[in-house]
C-alpha positions in Angstrom: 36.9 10.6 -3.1 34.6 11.7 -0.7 32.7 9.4 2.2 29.6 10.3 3.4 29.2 10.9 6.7 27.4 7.9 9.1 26.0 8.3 12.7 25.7 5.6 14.9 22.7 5.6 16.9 24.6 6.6 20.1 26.3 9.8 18.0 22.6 10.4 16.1 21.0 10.3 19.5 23.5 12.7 20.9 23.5 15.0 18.4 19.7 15.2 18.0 19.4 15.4 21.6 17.1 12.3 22.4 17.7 9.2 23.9 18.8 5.9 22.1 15.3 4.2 22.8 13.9 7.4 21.0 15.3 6.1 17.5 14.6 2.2 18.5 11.4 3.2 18.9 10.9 5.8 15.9 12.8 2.7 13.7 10.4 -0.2 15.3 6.9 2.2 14.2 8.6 3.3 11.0 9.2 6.7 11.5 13.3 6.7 11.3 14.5 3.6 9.0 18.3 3.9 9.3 20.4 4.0 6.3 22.5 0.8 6.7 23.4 -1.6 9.2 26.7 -2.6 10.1 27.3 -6.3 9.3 27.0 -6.9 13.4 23.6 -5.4 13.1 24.2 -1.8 14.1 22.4 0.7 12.8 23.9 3.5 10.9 22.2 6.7 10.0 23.3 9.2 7.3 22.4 12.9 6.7 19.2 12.9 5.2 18.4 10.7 8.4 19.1 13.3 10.2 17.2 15.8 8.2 14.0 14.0 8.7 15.0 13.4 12.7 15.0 17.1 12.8 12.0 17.4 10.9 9.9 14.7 13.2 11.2 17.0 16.1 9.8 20.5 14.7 6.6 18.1 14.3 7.1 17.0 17.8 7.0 20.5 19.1 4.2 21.4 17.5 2.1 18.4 19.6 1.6 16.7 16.1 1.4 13.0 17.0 3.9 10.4 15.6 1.5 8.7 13.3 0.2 11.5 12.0 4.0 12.9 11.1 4.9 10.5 9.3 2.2 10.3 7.2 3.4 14.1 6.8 7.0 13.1 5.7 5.6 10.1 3.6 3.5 12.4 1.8 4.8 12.5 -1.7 3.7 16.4 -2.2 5.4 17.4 1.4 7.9 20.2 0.7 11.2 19.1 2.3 12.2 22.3 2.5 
């Protein structure tokens, strides 16, 4: 049987390259809901997590402002591909 794979916020962070206050912040606005949390709280991120983190970013680069990307990603009829 096969787990899927989790990222804590430090790995996500890393991996994503932006800090951990970066995802506090995108999960206190509603931009990046984690997954799961731990039963201590922590939060744990899976791969379509990540898929939208990298998604915000491309956003990001393009000077699109937060609010305005994730009404974007929240868009029913926005292409995920």
């Amino acid at each position: 049987m096969k787990h899927a794979t989790t990222y804590g916020v430090r790995e996500l962070a890393r991996l994503a390259g932006v800090s951990v206050r970066t995802l506090h912040h995108y999960d206190q606005i509603g931009l990046l809901t984690p997954s799961s949390r731990t039963a201590a709280g922590y939060r744990q991120y899976g791969a379509d997590d990540l898929m939208r983190l990298q998604q915000i970013l491309f956003f990001k680069e393009l000077d699109v402002p937060l609010g305005e990307i994730r009404a974007i990603l929240d868009d029913p009829e926005f292409d995920q591909i």
